[in-house]
N, C-alpha and C positions, 0 to 999 in steps of 0.2 A: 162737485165731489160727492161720492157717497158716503155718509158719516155714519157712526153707529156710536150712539149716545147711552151710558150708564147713568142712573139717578135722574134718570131725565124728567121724573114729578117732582122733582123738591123747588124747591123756593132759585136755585140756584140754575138747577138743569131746565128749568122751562124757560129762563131768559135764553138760556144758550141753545135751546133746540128754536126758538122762533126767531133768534138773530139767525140762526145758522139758514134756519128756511126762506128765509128774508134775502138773505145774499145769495140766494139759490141753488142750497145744498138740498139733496135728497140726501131723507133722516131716518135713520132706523131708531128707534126707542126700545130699548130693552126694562121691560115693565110688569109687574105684577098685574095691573089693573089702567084701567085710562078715567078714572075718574075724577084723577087731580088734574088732569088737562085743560089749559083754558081750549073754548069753542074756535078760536081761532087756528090753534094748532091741529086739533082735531079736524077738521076741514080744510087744512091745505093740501092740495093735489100733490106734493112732494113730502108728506108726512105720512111712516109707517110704523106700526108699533108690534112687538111680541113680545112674549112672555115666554122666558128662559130664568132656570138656576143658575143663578148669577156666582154660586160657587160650584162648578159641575160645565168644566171645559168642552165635554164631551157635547152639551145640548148649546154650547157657546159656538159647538166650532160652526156650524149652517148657516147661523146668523150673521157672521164676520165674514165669511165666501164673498170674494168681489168688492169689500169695503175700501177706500181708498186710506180710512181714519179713524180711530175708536178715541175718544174723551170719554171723561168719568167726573161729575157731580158726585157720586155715589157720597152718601154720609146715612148717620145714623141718628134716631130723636133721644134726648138728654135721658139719660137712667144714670142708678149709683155703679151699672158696669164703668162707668168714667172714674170713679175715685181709686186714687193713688193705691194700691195694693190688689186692688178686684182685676180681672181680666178679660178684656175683651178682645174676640175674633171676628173679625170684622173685615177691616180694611183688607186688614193683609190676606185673609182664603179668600176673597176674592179677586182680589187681582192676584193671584197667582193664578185663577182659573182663567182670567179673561187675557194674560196674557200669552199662558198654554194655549186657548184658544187662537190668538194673534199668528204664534206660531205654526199651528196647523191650516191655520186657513192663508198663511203666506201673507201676512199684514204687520207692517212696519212700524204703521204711524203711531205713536201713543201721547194726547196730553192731557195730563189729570192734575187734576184740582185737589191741594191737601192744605195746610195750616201754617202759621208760623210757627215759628219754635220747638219744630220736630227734632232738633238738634240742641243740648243745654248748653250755655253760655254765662260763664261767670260775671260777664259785660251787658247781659241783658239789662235794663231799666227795671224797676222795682215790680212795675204795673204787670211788665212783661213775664216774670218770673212767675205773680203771682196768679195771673190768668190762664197763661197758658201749662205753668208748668206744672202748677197744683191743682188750681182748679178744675181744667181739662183731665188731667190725671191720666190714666189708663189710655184716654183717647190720644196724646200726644203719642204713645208707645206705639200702639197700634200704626200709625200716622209714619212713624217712623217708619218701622220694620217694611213698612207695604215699599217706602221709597227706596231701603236699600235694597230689596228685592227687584225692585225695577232696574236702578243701577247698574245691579250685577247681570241683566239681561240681555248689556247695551249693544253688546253681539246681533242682538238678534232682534231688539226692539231700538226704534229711531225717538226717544223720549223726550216729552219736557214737562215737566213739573211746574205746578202753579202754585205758590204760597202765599193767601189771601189771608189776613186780620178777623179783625171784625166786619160781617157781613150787615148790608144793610137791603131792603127792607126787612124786618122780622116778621110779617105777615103777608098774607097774600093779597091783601086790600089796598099794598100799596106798590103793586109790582109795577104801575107803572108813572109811578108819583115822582115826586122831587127829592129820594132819596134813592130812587132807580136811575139816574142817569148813566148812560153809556159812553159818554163824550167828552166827560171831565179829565183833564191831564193826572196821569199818574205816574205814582214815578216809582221807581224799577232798579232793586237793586242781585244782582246774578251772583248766583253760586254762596247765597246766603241766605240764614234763617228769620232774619226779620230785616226791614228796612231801618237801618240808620237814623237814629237822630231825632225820631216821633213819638212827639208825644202820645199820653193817652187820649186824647180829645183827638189826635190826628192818626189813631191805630182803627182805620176802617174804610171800610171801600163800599160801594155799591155792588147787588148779585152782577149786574149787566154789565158795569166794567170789567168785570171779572170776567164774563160771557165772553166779555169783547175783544179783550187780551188772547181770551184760548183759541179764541179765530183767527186772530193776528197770526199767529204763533205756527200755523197752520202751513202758513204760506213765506215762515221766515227759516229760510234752512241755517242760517246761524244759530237756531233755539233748539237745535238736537241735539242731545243727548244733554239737556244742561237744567236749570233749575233756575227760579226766578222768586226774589220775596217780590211783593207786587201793593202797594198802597198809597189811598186817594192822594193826592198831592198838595 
């Protein structure tokens, strides 16, 4: 398949563009720069990278011509735009371009990577409330707003959402350590904002399972149009 990957330098998007190339997708990277790239990605004969405004449909729609699939890592580095009352534009102008984009260039496929607890819950666990729904602050809103805009697309876009916890590894010295595995069972609960039942010590997952699910997903027509909380098991 031809993929077209968003956020594909973060700590998140390079496990998922070198699984992706691994399993023998040709990879478009949509990217400011290829500096964060490991040298393996950079030299595989099925890895392509541009540079597009990633809010600005119009320089979106060339790159998506002929794609089979567009995912999205797409995230942002910690600032006080995340605290509870400040505002950030982020998630949501951009996928509203990238899925203008989808649109025009005749591309269906969409799965993107967002958070738990995009949605509040009076039943959340304490841990839950206080990480995601304060401390995140502004960035759960954002988070939000991007998914129901998707939602409301479903017309016209083939969606599924990915709601990952706590990510692990937090640096890039251990992307392919013992806290990056991609094979460890998880477990998966649909059409909600966090998984059931977890504790704090069990609220996190590896980037690469995460990877691994959005590739799953790819190829599972029962995950369209729908939404998945997703954590280590």
């Amino acid at each position: 398949m031809k993929l077209v990957i968003f956020g594909a330098t973060g700590l998140s998007g390079q496990r998922l563009v070198m699984q992706a190339l691994e399993a023998g997708h040709e990879v478009l990277a949509i990217a400011r720069s290829t500096e964060k790239f490991l040298p393996e990605i950079m030299n595989h004969p099925f890895f392509k990278h541009a540079n597009a405004n990633i809010f600005s449909s119009e320089t979106l729609v060339p790159h998506l011509q002929g794609a089979d699939a567009v995912l999205s890592c797409l995230g942002v580095y910690p600032s006080l735009k995340w605290l509870p009352g400040c505002k950030l534009d982020f998630y949501l102008p951009s996928m509203q371009a990238i899925v203008a984009a989808m649109k025009e260039a005749k591309v269906r496929r969409l799965i993107v990577m967002t958070v738990w607890c995009t949605e509040y819950n009076s039943h959340y666990p304490f841990y839950a409330k206080a990480i995601w729904t304060y401390a995140l602050g502004r960035l759960i809103y954002d988070f939000r707003d991007m998914e129901k805009m998707i939602e409301a697309e479903s017309a016209f876009i083939d969606y599924t959402i990915v709601r990952p916890p706590i990510l692990t590894p937090k640096s890039r010295s251990d992307l392919t350590g013992e806290n990056d595995k991609k094979d460890d069972p998880i477990d998966v609960a649909e059409g909600v904002f966090i998984v059931p039942g977890k504790s704090f010590s069990q609220a996190n997952i590896s980037r690469s399972m995460v990877a691994a699910f959005m590739l799953k997903c790819l190829f599972d027509e029962g995950t369209k149009g729908k939404s998945f909380a997703i954590c280590r098991k």
